[in-house]
ChimeraX commands (.cxc) that place a marker at each C-alpha (Angstrom):
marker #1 position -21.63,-30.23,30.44 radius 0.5
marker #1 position -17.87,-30.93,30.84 radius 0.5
marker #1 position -15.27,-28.35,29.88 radius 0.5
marker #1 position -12.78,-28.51,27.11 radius 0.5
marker #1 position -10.11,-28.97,29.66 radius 0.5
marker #1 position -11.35,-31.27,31.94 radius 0.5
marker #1 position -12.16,-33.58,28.44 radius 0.5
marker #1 position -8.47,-33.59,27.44 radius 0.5
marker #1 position -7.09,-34.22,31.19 radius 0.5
marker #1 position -9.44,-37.08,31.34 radius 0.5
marker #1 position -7.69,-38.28,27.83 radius 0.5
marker #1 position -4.29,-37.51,29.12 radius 0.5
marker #1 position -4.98,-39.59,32.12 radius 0.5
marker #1 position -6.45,-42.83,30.20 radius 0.5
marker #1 position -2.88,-42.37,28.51 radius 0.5
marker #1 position -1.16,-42.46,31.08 radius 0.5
marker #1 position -2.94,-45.26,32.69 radius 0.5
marker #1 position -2.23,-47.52,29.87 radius 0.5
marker #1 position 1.51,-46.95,29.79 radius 0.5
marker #1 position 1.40,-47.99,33.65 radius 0.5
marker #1 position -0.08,-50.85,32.99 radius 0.5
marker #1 position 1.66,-51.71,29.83 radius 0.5
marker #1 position 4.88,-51.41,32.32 radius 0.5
marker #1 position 6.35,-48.02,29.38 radius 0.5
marker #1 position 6.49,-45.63,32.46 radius 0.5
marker #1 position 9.14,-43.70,30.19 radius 0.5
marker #1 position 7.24,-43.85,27.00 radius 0.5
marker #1 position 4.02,-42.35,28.95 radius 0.5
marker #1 position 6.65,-39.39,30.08 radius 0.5
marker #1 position 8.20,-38.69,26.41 radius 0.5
marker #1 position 4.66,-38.80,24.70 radius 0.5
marker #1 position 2.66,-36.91,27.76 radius 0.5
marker #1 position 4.86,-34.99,29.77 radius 0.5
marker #1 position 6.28,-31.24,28.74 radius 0.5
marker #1 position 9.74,-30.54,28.14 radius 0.5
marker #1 position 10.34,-28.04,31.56 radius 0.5
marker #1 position 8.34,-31.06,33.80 radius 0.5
marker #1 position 9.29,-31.19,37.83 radius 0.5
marker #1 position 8.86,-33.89,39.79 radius 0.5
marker #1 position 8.86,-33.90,43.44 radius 0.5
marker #1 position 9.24,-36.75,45.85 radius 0.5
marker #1 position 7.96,-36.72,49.43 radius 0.5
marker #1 position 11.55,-36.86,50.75 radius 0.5
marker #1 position 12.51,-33.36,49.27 radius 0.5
marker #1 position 14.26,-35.14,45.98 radius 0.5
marker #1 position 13.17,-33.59,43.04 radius 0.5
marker #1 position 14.22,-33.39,39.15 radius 0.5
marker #1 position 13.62,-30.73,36.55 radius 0.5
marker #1 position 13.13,-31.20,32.78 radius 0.5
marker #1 position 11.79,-34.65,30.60 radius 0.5
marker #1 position 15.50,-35.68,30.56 radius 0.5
marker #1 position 15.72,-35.43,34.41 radius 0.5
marker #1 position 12.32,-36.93,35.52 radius 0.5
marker #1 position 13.04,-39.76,32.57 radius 0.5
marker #1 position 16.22,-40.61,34.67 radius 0.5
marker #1 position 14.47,-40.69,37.91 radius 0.5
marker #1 position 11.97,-43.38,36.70 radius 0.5
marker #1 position 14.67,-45.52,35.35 radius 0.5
marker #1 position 16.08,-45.26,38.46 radius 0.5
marker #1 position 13.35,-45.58,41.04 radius 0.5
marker #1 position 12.74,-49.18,38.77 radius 0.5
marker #1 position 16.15,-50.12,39.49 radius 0.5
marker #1 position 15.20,-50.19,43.21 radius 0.5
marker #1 position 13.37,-53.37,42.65 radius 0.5
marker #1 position 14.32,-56.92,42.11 radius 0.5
marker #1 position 11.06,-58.17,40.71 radius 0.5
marker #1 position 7.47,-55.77,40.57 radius 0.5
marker #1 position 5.20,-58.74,40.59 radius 0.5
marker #1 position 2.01,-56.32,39.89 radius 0.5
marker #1 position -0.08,-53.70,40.86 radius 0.5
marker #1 position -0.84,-50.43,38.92 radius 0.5
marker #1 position -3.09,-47.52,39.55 radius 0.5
marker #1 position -6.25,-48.77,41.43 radius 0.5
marker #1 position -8.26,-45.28,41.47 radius 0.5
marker #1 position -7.92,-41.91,39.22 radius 0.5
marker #1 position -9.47,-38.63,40.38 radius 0.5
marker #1 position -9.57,-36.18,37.38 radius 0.5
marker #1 position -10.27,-32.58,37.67 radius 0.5
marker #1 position -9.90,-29.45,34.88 radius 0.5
marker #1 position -5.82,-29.54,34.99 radius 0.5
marker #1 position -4.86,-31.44,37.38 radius 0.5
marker #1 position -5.70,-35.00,38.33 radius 0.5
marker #1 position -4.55,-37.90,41.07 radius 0.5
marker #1 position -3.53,-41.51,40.73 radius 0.5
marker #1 position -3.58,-44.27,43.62 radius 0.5
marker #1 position -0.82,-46.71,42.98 radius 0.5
marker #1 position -0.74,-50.33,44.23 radius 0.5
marker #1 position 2.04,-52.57,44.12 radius 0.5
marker #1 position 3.61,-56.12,44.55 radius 0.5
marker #1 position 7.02,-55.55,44.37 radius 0.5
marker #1 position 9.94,-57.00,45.56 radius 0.5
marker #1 position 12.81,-54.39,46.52 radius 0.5
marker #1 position 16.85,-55.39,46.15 radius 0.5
marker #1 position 17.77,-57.29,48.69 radius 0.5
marker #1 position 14.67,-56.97,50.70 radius 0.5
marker #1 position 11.46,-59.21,51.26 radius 0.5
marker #1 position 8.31,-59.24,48.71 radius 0.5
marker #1 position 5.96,-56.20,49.83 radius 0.5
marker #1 position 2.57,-54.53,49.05 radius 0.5
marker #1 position 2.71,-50.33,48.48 radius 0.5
marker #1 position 0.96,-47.83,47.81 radius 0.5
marker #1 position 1.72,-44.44,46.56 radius 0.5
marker #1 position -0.20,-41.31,45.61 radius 0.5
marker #1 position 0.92,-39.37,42.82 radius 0.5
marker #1 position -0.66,-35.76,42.09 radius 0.5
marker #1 position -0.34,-34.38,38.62 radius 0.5
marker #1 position -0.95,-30.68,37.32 radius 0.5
marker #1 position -1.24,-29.68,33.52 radius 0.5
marker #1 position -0.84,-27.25,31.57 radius 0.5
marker #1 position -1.66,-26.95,27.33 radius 0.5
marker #1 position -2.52,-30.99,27.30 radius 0.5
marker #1 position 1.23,-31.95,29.18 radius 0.5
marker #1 position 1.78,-32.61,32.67 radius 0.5
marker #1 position 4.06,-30.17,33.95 radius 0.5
marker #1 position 4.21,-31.10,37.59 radius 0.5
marker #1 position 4.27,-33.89,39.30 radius 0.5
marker #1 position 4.25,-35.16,43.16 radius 0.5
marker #1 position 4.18,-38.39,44.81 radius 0.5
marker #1 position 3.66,-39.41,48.25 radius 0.5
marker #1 position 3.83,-43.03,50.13 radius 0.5
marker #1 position 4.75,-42.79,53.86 radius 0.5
marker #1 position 1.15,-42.50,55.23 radius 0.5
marker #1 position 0.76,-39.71,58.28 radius 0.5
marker #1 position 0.28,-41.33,61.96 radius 0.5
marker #1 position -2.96,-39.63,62.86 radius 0.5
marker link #1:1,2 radius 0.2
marker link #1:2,3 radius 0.2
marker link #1:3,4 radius 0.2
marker link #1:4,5 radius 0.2
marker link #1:5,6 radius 0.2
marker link #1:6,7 radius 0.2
marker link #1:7,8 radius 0.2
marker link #1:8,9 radius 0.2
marker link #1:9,10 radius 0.2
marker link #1:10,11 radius 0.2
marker link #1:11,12 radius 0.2
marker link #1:12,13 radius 0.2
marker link #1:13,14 radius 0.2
marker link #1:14,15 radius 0.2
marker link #1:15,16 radius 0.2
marker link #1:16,17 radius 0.2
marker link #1:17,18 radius 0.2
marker link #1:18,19 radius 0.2
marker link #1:19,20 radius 0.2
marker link #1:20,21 radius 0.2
marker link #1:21,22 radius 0.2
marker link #1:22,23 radius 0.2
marker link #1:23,24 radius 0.2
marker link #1:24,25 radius 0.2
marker link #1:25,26 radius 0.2
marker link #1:26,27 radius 0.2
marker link #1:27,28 radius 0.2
marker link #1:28,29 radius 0.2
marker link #1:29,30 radius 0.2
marker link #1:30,31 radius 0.2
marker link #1:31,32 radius 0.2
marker link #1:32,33 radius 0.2
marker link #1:33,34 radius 0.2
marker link #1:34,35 radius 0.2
marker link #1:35,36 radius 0.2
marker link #1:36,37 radius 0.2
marker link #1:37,38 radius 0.2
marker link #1:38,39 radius 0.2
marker link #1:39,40 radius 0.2
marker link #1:40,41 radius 0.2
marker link #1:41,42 radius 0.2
marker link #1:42,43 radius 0.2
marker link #1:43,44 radius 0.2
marker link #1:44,45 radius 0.2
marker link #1:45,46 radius 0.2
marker link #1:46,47 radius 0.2
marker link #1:47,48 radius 0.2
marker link #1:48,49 radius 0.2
marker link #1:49,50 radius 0.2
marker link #1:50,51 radius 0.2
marker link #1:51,52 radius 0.2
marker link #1:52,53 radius 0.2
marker link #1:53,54 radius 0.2
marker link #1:54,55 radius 0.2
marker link #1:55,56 radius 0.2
marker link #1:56,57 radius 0.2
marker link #1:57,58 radius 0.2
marker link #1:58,59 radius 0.2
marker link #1:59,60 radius 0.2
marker link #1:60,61 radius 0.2
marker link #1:61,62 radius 0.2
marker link #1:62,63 radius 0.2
marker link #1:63,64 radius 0.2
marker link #1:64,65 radius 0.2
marker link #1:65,66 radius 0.2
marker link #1:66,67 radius 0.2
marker link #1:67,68 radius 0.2
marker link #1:68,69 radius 0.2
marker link #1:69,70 radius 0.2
marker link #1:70,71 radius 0.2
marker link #1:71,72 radius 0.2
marker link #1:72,73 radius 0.2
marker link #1:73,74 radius 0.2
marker link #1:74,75 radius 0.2
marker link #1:75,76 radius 0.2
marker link #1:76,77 radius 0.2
marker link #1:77,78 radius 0.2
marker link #1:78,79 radius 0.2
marker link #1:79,80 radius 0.2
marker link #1:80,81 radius 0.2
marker link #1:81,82 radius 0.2
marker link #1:82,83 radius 0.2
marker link #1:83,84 radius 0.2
marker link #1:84,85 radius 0.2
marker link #1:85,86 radius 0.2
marker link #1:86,87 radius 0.2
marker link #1:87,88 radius 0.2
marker link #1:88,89 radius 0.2
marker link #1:89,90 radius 0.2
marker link #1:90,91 radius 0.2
marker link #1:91,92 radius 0.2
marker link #1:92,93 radius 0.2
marker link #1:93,94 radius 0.2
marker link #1:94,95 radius 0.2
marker link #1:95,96 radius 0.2
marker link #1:96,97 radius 0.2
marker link #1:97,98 radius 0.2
marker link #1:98,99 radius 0.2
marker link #1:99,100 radius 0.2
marker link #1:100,101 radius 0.2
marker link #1:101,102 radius 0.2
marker link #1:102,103 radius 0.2
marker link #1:103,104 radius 0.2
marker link #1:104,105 radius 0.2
marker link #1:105,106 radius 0.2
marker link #1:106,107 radius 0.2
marker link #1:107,108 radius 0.2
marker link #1:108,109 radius 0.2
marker link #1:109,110 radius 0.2
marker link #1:110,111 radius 0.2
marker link #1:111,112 radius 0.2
marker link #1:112,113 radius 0.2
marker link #1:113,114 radius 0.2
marker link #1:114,115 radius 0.2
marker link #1:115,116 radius 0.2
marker link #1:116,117 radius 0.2
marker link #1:117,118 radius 0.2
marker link #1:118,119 radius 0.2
marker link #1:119,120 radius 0.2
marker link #1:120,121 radius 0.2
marker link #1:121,122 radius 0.2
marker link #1:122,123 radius 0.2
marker link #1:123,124 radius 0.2
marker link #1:124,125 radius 0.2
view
């Protein structure tokens, strides 16, 4: 039988997923995320509170000329926490049309996501 917990993270994260995919990125973050949210990028950058991490979307999508498509591809879900695989066709300003991928890693806390972390240069192994 499924916990409580893992239940409403699973919710959360079909949320989420259909903002991405409905292209309301911001609208997912004002409805799901919790006011003291921190988002951390794999390059050190990182922003603290809704108002913050709202900004940072805006201006991650302002990096791009044209996202052609793409979305999440996979979602692993666990009790309060939970992962997303991104895929994407984008185009970025004044560069040629490319395919990416990103990981994004998500913790919760009382139905919100209160942390967030995202990943996309892949390790040399």
């Amino acid at each position: 039988m499924k916990g409580k917990n893992l239940m409403e993270t699973q919710e959360l994260v079909k949320k989420l997923i259909e903002y991405v995919k409905a292209g309301e990125n911001v609208k997912a973050e004002q409805e799901l995320y919790a006011p003291d949210v921190v988002s951390f990028e794999q390059n050190g950058y990182s922003a603290t509170g809704l108002d913050a991490v709202i900004e940072k979307t805006k201006g991650a999508m302002n990096h791009f000329d044209a996202v052609h498509g793409g979305g999440v591809t996979e979602a692993y879900v666990g009790k309060d926490s939970f992962l997303l695989i991104f895929d994407m066709d984008v185009t970025p300003k004044g560069g040629a049309r490319m395919q990416m991928r990103e990981y994004g890693f998500y913790k919760v806390k009382d139905g919100k996501v209160i942390e967030e972390h995202f990943y996309a240069d892949k390790l040399a192994l």
